[in-house]
C-alpha positions, 0 to 999 in steps of 0.5 A: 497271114504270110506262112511260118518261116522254115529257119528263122535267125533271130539278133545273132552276135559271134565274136572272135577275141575283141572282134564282131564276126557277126553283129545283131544278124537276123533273117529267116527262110521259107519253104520252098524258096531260095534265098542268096546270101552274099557279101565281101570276103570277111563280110561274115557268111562263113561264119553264119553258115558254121553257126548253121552248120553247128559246127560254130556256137554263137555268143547270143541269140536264138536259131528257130526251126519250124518254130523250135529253138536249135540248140547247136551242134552237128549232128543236132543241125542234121537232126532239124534238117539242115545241111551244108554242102561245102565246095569240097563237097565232103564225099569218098572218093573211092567209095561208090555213088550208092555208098555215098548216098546210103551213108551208114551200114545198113547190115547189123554185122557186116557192110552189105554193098547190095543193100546199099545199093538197094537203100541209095535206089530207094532214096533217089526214086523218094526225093527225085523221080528218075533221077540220072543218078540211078544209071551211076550207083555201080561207079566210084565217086572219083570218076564223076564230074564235078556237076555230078559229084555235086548231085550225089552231095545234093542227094545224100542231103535229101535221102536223109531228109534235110529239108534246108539245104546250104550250098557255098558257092557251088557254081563257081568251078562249074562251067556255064552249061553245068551252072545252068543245070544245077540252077534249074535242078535247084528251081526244082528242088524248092518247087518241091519244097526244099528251102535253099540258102544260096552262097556265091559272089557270083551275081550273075547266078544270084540274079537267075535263082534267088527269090531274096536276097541277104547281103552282109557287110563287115558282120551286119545285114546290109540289105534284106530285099526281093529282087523287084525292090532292088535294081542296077548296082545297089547290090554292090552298093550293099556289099562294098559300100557306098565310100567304096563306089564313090572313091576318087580314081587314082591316076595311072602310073604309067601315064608318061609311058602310055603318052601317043600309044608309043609301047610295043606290043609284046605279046599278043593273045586272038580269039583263044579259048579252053572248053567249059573255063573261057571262050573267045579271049583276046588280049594284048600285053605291052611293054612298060605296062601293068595289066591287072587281070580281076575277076570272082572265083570261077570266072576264068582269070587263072586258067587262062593266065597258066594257059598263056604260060603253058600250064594248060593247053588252049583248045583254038586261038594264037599268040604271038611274042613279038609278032612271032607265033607261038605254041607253048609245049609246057611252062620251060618252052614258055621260059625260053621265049622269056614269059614266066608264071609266078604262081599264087601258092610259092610253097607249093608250086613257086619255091624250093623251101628246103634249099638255100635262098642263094639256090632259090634265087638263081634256079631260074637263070638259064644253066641252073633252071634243071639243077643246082649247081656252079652256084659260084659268081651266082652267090655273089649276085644273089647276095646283092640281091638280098640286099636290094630287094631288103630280103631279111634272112641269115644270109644265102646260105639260109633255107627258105623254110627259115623265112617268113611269108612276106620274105618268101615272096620277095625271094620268088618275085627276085628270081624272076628279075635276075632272069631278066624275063620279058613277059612276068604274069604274077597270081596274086603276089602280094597273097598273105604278106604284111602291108610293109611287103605288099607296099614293096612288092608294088614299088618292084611291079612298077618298076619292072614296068618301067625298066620295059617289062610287060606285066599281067597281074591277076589280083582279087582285092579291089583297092589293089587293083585301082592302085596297080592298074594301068589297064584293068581286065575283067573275067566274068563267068570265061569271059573278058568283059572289061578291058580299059585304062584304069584312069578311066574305069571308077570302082563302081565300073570295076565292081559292076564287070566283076559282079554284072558281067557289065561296067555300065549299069546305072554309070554316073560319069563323074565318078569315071 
């Protein structure tokens, strides 16, 4: 008879208000083994993972570990074992490796750092023999590398006996070399007898790690198989779902434009590449074009459109603008040569909240871009603005805090007309705004298009980027792994570069 299960999750049901989080959700996970648990953003791993954790109670059913009923709770999860590492990591900065790892006092009276030291030592040599760990206690947290940071996190768990660990999506900033490093640090651990639950979009690592996998789709188990009982896209099948993968294509909307590949070339990236987040990327952005750039979270896509705008610095390579190269100093010099970023987080990086509409609306055109003043003639544009771009608010004199997201947005995308750029990267413009906005933002994408724009927009949602698109770019794991006409890439291309690194596995032409 097959062993025992270590964690067994038995008819799980979690609602929130009139909507299932998670419907009838059952599995289990052995010892030593390392099971992937994927699924689509809302798909429910969230909340199975807090439910886990104990931070989140279910409405029905019952958590077994080794056979005991897990009542819920934090410190009960601790207590049975069981312990998440977030991609926060939730350590102390500025606390030592050895006083992360010890956790609490190990004095009655009074905090011993040497003692800490001592306990941290001990626990490493128990869990993992000559740990690289050991040659760190002495340094503050904060100094680590991330891949490292993730080891003092790992061991922590381990130290106090957490015999189920649970990692959400822990490859997703790590470059390739560390991702290797931890998926072999992770083959380790369960050879040991740690039982691993695996949470990442990132199917290339799954492929690599798991010995089972556990797909939810819209709160419910997909698919429950080995990797031998699975092959090609069913992955994805399981994930998107089979309507999703069979979807007609939508016909490019830049057809009349593309005709005879009569667009110019206005801006020209070769070979350029940014240690340890992409390598060897070559792309070309055209005028009268909208390239929508997609890819999982950590495969490349933002650094290197905030490279391209100056934001970071390319290790090798060339761009040009109009055959010209280039060398961006930092996001002005990029402004000067009419290229602009439209970053996704508008508060924080985007927009000037505590200032007028009108101001936030002119902040960009050249003699206002450092200050805000000689509004004038400006206020007078900036109110046919309002009104062009059905911006809804009091007036230009209106704070922006005042606005809600979705005006919010249009305010930052408007800017970025009046300042009549060339080249207009947008990070996911239409993030956290009504579908009423995300229509208009659209219609203005297409149409700044056609006005002879080049655009590139990096976008995480599926459907938006079929229905944008008149060429799709795909980043897996810092690499371009697609670039083509969206008339002819279907969704399951799509999802197959996004998830595979490949848009060829198992490719029916009819669905092109």
């Amino acid at each position: 008879m097959p062993p025992s299960a270590l964690l067994e999750i038995n008819s799980i049901w979690k609602s929130y208000g009139g909507t299932a989080a998670l419907r009838d959700v059952s599995a289990s996970l052995h010892s030593g083994e390392i099971l992937a648990l994927m699924g689509h953003n809302g798909a429910g791993k969230s909340t199975l993972v807090n439910i886990l954790a104990g931070s989140t109670r279910q409405d029905s059913g019952e958590i077994m570990v080794e056979g005991n009923s897990f009542p819920g709770g934090v410190r009960e999860a601790r207590a049975a074992g069981i312990d998440v590492i977030y991609q926060d990591l939730s350590l102390f900065p500025k606390l030592t490796v050895a006083e992360n790892i010890a956790g609490e006092p190990t004095g009655r009276f009074s905090y011993s750092i040497r003692a800490a030291k001592r306990a941290a030592a001990a626990g490493l040599e128990r869990v993992e023999a000559n740990s690289p760990l050991l040659a760190f206690l002495d340094r503050n947290v904060e100094e680590l590398s991330l891949a490292m940071r993730q080891r003092v996190a790992i061991a922590r768990a381990l130290t106090n006996d957490s015999r189920i660990l649970i990692l959400d999506e822990p490859t997703a900033a790590l470059s390739l070399q560390d991702t290797d490093h931890l998926l072999t640090y992770l083959r380790k651990l369960a050879s040991g007898g740690v039982a691993v639950l695996f949470v990442s979009h990132r199917l290339s690592d799954v492929r690599r790690i798991a010995g089972r996998y556990l797909i939810l789709r819209d709160g419910a188990v997909a698919l429950s198989a080995k990797p031998a009982e699975v092959s090609g896209n069913a992955l994805a099948r399981a994930m998107f779902g089979d309507a999703e993968e069979n979807a007609a294509a939508k016909p490019s909307h830049t057809a009349d434009r593309t005709k005879n590949n009569a667009m110019q070339n206005v801006l020209t990236v070769r070979d350029v590449t940014r240690r340890g987040e992409f390598s060897n990327i070559s792309v070309t952005l055209r005028a009268g074009e909208i390239a929508v750039l997609t890819g999982l979270t950590g495969s490349g896509r933002t650094e290197f459109a905030e490279s391209l705008a100056g934001l970071r610095r390319f290790d090798r390579g060339e761009l040009h603008i109009s055959r010209k190269p280039l060398s961006f100093s930092g996001p002005r010099s990029a402004m000067q040569h009419g290229l602009v970023y439209v970053p996704e987080d508008r508060l924080r990086s985007g927009l000037f909240v505590r200032r007028s509409t009108a101001e936030n609306l002119v902040g960009a055109t050249k003699h206002l871009r450092a200050r805000f003043r000689f509004l004038g003639k400006e206020t007078g544009r900036a109110v046919t603005v309002i009104t062009d771009f059905g911006i809804r608010c009091q007036g230009p004199d209106s704070t922006l805090e005042t606005l809600s997201g979705g005006n919010q947005q249009k305010v930052l995308l408007a800017r970025w007309q009046m300042a009549g750029a060339r080249v207009l990267i947008f990070d996911e413009p239409t993030a956290g705004v009504d579908v009423s906005a995300k229509a208009e933002i659209h219609k203005w994408l297409r149409e700044w298009a056609a006005a002879g724009a080049a655009l590139l927009v990096i976008s995480s949602e599926t459907d938006e980027v079929l229905d944008v698109a008149d060429r799709i770019l795909v980043f897996h794991a810092g690499t371009l792994v697609l670039d083509g006409p969206r008339k002819e890439i279907s969704r399951a291309q799509l999802m197959a570069a996004m998830l595979q690194g490949s848009a060829l596995a198992e490719q029916a032409p009819s669905e092109a």
